[in-house]
TORVO-955207 format. One line per 10 residues: number of its first residue (from 1); their letters; for each residue z negated, y negated, x of C-alpha. Coordinates in Angstrom, 1 decimal. Example, Ala and Ser with C-alpha at 12.3 -4.5 7.8 and 13.67 -1.06 7.14 Angstrom:
1	as	-7.8:4.5:12.3; -7.1:1.1:13.7
//
This chain:
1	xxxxxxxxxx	58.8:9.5:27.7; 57.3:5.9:28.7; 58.5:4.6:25.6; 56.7:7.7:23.7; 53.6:7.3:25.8; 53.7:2.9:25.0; 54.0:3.7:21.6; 51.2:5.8:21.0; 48.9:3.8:22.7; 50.0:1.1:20.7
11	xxxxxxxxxx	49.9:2.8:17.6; 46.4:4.4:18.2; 44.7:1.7:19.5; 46.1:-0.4:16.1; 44.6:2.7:14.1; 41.6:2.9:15.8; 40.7:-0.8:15.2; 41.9:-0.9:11.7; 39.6:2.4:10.9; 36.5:0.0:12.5
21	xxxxxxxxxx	37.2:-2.6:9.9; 34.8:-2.8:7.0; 37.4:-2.4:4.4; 38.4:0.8:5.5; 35.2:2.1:6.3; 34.0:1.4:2.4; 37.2:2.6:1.2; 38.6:5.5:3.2; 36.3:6.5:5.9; 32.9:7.2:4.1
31	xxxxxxxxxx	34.6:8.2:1.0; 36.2:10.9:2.8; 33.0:11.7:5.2; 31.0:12.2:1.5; 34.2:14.4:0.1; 33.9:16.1:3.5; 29.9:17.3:2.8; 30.8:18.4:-0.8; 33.1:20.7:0.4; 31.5:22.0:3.0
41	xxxxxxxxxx	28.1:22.5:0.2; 30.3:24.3:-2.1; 31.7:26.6:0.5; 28.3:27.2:1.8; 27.0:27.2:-2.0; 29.0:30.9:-1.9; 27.1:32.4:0.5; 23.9:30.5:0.0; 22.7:28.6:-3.1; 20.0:26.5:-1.1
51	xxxxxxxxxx	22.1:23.7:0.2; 21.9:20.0:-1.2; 24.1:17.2:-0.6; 23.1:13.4:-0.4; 26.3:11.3:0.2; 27.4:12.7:3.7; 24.2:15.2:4.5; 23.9:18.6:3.6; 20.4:19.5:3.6; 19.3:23.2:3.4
61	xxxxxxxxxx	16.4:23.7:0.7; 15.0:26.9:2.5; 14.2:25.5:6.1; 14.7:21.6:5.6; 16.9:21.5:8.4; 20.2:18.2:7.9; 23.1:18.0:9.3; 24.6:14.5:8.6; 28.3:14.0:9.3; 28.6:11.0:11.4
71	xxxxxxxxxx	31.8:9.0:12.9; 33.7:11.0:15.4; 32.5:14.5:13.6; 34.7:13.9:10.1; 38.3:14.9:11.6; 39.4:11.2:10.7; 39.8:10.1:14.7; 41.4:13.7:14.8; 44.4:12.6:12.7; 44.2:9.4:13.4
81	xxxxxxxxxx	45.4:10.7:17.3; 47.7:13.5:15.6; 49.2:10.5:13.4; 50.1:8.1:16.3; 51.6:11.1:18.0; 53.9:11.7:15.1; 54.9:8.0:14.2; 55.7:7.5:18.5; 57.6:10.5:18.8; 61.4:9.9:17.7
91	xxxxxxxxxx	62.3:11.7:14.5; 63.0:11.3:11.3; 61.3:9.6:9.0; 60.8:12.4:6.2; 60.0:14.7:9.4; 57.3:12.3:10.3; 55.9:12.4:7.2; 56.0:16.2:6.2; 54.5:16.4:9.6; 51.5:14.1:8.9
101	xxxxxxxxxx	51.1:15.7:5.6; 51.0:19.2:6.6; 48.8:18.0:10.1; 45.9:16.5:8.4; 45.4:19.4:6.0; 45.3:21.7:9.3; 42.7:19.3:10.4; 40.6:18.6:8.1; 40.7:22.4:7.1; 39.5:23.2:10.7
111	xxxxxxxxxx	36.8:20.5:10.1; 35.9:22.3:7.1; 34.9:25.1:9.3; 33.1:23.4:11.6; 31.2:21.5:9.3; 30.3:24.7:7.7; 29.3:26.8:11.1; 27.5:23.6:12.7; 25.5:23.9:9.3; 24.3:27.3:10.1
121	xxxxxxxxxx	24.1:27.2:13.6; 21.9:24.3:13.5; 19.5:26.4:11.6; 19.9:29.6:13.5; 19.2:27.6:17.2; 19.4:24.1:18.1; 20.8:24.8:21.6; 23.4:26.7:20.4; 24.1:24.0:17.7; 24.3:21.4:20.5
131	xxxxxxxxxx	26.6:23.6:22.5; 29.0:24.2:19.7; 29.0:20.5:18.7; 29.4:19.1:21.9; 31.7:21.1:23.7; 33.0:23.6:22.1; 34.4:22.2:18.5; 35.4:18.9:20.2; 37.9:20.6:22.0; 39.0:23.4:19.3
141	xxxxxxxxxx	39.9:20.0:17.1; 41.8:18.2:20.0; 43.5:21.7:20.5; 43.9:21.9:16.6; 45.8:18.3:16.8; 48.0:19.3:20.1; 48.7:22.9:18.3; 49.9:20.9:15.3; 52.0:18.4:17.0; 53.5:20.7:19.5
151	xxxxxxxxxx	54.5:23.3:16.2; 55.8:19.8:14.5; 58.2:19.0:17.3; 59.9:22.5:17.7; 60.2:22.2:14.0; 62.4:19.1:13.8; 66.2:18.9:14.0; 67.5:19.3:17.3; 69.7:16.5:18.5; 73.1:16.8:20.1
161	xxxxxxxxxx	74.7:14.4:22.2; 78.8:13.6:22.3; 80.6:11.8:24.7; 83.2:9.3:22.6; 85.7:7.2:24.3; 83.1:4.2:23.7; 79.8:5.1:24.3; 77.0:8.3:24.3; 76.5:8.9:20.6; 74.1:11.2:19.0
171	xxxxx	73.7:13.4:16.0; 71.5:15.6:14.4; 72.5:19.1:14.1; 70.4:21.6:11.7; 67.8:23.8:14.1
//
């Protein structure tokens, strides 16, 4: 468990700083912040045709309200956290990887929706739009990423240790 817990840290802090540099700001992290408006307009382009999108605002034609999607509110610290979980927790390697995959789609999915309902709450009442953000879709994305990881582990191969002559060996059985 210590060595999980080290790891983690390790591995989080390294993402975090690497996600600060300019590099991957310009080539991932706005990138994906702009992807993550023009989703979120053509979802709410379905319901309502009065939504623009400059870079990573969506701006409502009707009422002029904006919601820009800053750092911290694009799901990438999200799986950033959910990714370090995966990559300290022992398992296999194609595991890890399925599990990363299949994690930051259930993220960023999620995100989707709150992108989407931060849009119309925002017009509907500011309160309630500061409510939602700051408490109440901060933790339904850190529950998202626990959800996720804790539905990763049960689905790995479960381990099974022998006792040889030598020394405690172990193999992986099929779950």
């Amino acid at each position: 468990m210590i060595r999980f817990f080290v790891l983690f840290v390790v591995i989080l802090i390294a993402l975090f700083a690497a996600e600060l540099t300019t590099p991957v700001q310009q080539a991932v992290v706005l990138p994906w912040t702009q992807a993550l408006a023009r989703i979120s307009a053509s979802l709410v382009t379905l319901f309502d045709a009065n939504v623009v999108v400059f870079g990573k605002v969506l701006q409502s034609t009707t009422n002029g309200f904006a919601l820009s999607i800053e750092a911290g509110c694009n799901g990438i610290e999200a799986a950033l956290i959910l990714i370090a979980a995966m990559l300290a927790f022992p398992a296999p390697w194609k595991h890890r990887a399925i599990g990363i995959l299949v994690g930051l789609a259930a993220i960023q999915s999620l995100n989707v929706v709150r992108v989407v309902s931060l849009f119309y709450l925002g017009q509907w009442s500011m309160q309630a739009f500061e409510w939602a953000h700051f408490y109440v879709w901060q933790a339904l994305i850190m529950l998202d990423v626990l959800i996720v990881w804790m539905l990763w582990i049960r689905s790995l191969p479960r381990a099974t240790f022998t006792v040889s002559s030598t020394a405690l060996t172990e193999s992986v059985r099929p779950a």
